[in-house]
N, C-alpha and C positions, 0 to 999 in steps of 0.2 A: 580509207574513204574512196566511194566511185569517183572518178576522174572525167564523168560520164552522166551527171544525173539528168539531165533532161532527157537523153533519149532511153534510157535503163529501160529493162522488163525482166520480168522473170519468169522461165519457161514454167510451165505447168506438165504436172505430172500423168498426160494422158498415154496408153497403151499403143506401142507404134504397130503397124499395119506391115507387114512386109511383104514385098511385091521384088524380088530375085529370083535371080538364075544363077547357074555353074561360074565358078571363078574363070576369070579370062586368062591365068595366065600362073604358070607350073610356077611353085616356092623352093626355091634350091636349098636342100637342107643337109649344109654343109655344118661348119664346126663353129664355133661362137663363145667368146670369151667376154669377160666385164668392161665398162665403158661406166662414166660417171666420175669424179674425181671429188674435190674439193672447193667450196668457196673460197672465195679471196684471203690467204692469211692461214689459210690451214694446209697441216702438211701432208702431203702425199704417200699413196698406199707405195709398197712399189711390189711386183710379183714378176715371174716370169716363167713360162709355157704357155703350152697350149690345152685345150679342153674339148675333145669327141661329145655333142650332144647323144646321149641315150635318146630314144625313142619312148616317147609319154613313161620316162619316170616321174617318180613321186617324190617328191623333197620337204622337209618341213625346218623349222626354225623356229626354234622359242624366240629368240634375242629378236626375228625377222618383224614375229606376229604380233611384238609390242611397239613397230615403228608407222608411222602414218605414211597414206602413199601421198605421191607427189608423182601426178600426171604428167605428163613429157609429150605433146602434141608436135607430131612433123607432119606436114603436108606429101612430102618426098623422101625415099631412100637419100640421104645427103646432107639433109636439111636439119640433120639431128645436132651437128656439130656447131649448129649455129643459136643452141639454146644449152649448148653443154655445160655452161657454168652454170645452169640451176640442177643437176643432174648429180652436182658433187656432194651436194651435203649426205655425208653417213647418218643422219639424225632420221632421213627420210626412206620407205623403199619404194625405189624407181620404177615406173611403168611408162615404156615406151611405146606410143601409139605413132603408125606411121598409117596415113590415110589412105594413099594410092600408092602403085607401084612404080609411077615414072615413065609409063611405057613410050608419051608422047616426042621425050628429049629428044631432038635434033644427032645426039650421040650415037643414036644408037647401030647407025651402021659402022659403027669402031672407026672413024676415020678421025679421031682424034687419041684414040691409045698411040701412047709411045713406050712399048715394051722392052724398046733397047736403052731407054733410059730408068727404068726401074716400074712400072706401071705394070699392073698385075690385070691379064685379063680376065673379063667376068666368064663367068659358065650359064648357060651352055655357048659352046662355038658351034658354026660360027657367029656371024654377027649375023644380024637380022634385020630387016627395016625395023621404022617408029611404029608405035601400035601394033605391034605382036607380042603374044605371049615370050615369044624368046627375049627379047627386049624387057621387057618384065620380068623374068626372069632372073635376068644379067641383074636389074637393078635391085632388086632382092639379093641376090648371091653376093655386089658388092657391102651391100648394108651387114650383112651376115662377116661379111672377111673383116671390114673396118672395124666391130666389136669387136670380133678377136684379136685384133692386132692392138685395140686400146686395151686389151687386158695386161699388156705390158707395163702400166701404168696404176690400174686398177682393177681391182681381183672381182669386184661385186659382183659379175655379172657369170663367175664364171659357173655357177650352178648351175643357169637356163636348161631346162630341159624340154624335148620337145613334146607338144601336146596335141599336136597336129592341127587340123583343119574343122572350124566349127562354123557352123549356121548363126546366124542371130536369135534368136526367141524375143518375144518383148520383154522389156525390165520393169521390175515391179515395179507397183503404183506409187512408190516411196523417190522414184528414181525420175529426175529432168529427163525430158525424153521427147520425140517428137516425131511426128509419120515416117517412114523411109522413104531417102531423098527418092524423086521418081525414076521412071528408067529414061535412059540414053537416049535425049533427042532425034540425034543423028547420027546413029552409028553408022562402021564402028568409031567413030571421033573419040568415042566415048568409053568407060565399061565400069561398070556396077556389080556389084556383088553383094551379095547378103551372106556371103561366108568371110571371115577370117582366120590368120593363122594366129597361132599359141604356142608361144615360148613360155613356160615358169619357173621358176627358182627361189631359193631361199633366198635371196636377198635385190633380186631385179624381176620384170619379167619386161615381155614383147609381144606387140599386136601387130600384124600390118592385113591392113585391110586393101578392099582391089576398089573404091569408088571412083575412077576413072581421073587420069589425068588433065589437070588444064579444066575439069569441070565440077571441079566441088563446091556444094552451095554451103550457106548457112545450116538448111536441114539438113546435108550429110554432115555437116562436123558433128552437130549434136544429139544426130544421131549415135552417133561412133563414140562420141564421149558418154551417152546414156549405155551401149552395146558394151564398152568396157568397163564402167559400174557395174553393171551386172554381172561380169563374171568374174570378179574381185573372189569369188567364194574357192576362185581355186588357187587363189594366194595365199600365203600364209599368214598374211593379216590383212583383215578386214576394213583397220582402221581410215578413212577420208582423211586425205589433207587438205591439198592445193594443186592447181593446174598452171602449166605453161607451154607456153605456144610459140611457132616461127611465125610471127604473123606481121614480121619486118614487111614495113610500107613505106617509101620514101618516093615524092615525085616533086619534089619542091626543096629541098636542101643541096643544093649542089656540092658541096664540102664534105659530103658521104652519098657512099653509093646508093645510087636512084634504083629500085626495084618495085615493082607493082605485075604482079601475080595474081589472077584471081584463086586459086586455093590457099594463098598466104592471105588474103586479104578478108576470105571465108571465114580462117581462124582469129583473126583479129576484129572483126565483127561482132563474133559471140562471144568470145573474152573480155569487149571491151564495152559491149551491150547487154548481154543474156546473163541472167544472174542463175549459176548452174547451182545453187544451192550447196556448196561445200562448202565443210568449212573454214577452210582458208582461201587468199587470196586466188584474182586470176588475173597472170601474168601473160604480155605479149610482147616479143622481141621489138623494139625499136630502134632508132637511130638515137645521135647523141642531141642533140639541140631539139629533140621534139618536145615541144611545150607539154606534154602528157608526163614523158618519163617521169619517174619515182625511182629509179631505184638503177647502180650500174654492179655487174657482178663478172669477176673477173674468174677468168680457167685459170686454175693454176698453172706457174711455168713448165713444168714438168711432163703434164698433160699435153699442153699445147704443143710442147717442142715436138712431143712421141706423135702427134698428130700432124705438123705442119714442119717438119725440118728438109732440106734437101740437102746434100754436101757437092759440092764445098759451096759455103753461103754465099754470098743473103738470100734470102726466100722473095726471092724478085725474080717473075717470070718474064720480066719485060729485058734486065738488065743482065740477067743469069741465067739464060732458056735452057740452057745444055745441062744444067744442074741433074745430079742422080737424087730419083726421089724414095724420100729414108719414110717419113713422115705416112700412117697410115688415111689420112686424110690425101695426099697425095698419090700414095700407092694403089689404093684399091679406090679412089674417085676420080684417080687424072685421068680417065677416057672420059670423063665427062666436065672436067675443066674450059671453063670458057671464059674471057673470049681469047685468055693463052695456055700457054701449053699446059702450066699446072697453077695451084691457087696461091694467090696472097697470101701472107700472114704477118697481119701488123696490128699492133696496138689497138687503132680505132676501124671502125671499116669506115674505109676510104677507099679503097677499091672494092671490095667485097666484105659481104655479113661475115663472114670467117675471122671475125676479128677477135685480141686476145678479152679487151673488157667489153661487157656485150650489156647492151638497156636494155628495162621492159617497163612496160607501163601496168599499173595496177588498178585492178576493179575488184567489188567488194569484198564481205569480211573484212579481216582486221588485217 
């Protein structure tokens, strides 16, 4: 049941208009392994190497093309870990939609990598100011290392093959959908794209789109989400599940962390208003005391630890700064750890969304 009925609507299936340009900023296409685990109570995969993406191979899967997708919306390179425990269930195949590249982060002249403490840096070097393609970049090539390093964990992802760079088309009239967001007010503050990349595999795939950091509206989420309905056809199943989203918003709970974003807040909008017509649920990361929540879903330990450990412990940046960081959450995103050196990792976010059981609130379907 909506969580939500008085402000509810349901997008309608008109033809979007595309009005882009050239991508702003190179996709490092390096090597990428599986990410996704399990729900709370289920046991984990365990694998171990690495995986060379091929260049637009073809991959298929009987077992793949009779599972339902389940949408995986991030606002940012980084922002994936903080919706990861709906990423787990093997019942579903995962599709990773990342909106913007990140270009805007405060990070990106590297002045917060610590390399001599285990911190892996991005490509290309060197560093670059915010709002450059190099900066974009980096935050792509990070996103790229942290699946592979979760493939330690879990294997799904490790088919991805690459599919390179596509245009948008409109999505058929069957498909939610809605004009393309407009172009960049004030650039460059901003950058837009009507292209995305394509990762696919038999059992995961990946989107990352370039709709500009720091400015994503409602119409680019649903656009993006109609953009990747549409090319579902080169997955290996067709099937519609459910969607979920980083769309944590907290400015009023002081007992977890306060965060308001407006491209988190874009995706919790329409997840939590726009009825995208699938047929399951649509989930949006919350806090724990928010009177919405329905539902709390934990990372497995296993996952979490491969993701967030540092040695020698505790995973306290405050009380343990010098800690060598083991964790690919830490490894390939501590140059962009803030406001310490590298991230939390606790039970509830209390300090940060990176937390091990993670809320979401639900809107319609069942």
């Amino acid at each position: 049941m909506c969580p939500y009925p008085a402000t509810t609507r349901r997008v309608n299936g008109s033809r979007a208009a595309r009005a882009r340009v050239g991508i702003a900023a190179a996709v490092a296409l390096t090597v990428i392994v599986g990410c996704g685990g399990h729900q709370a109570g289920d046991a984990a995969d365990t694998v171990a190497g690495t995986a060379t993406i091929p260049a637009n191979n073809t991959v298929t899967s009987t077992a793949a093309s009779m599972l339902p997708i389940r949408y995986l919306l991030a606002p940012h390179p980084d922002d994936e870990f903080a919706i990861w425990s709906m990423a787990q269930d093997p019942t579903r195949y995962p599709v990773l939609v990342v909106l913007t590249q990140g270009e805007k982060t405060g990070a990106c002249a590297g002045g917060g990598l610590q390399a001599e403490r285990g911190e892996r840096a991005p490509s290309p070097q060197p560093f670059a100011a915010k709002l450059t393609p190099t900066c974009a970049a980096e935050r792509v090539d990070s996103l790229l290392a942290f699946l592979h390093d979760m493939g330690a964990v879990d294997p799904r992802w490790l088919s991805l093959r690459d599919r390179g760079e596509h245009v948008a088309t409109d999505a058929p009239s069957d498909t939610p959908t809605a004009l393309a967001p407009s172009p960049c007010p004030t650039p460059p503050a901003c950058a837009r794209d009507a292209t995305y990349h394509l990762w696919v595999g038999d059992t995961a795939a990946l989107l990352v789109f370039d709709l500009g950091d720091g400015d994503v509206t409602t119409a680019d989420v649903v656009w993006a989400i109609a953009t990747t309905r549409h090319a579902r056809g080169a997955f290996p199943t067709q099937i519609e599940g459910d969607i979920v989203g980083m769309g944590y918003h907290n400015t009023i709970d002081t007992n977890f962390v306060g965060y308001d974003h407006p491209d988190q807040n874009a995706i919790r909008t329409v997840l939590t208003h726009d009825d995208l017509g699938l047929p399951g649920g649509q989930y949006s990361r919350t806090y724990p005391d928010d009177p919405d929540r329905t539902m709390t879903v934990a990372v497995d330990a296993a996952v979490f630890a491969t993701a967030t450990a540092v040695t020698p412990g505790p995973v306290d940046p405050v009380a343990n700064p010098d800690a060598t960081r083991v964790g690919a959450l830490q490894v390939d995103y501590g140059w962009l750890a803030f406001p310490n050196g590298y991230w939390y990792a606790e039970k509830l976010p209390v300090h940060s969304f990176y937390s091990q059981e993670q809320d979401f609130t639900k809107a319609f379907a069942s």
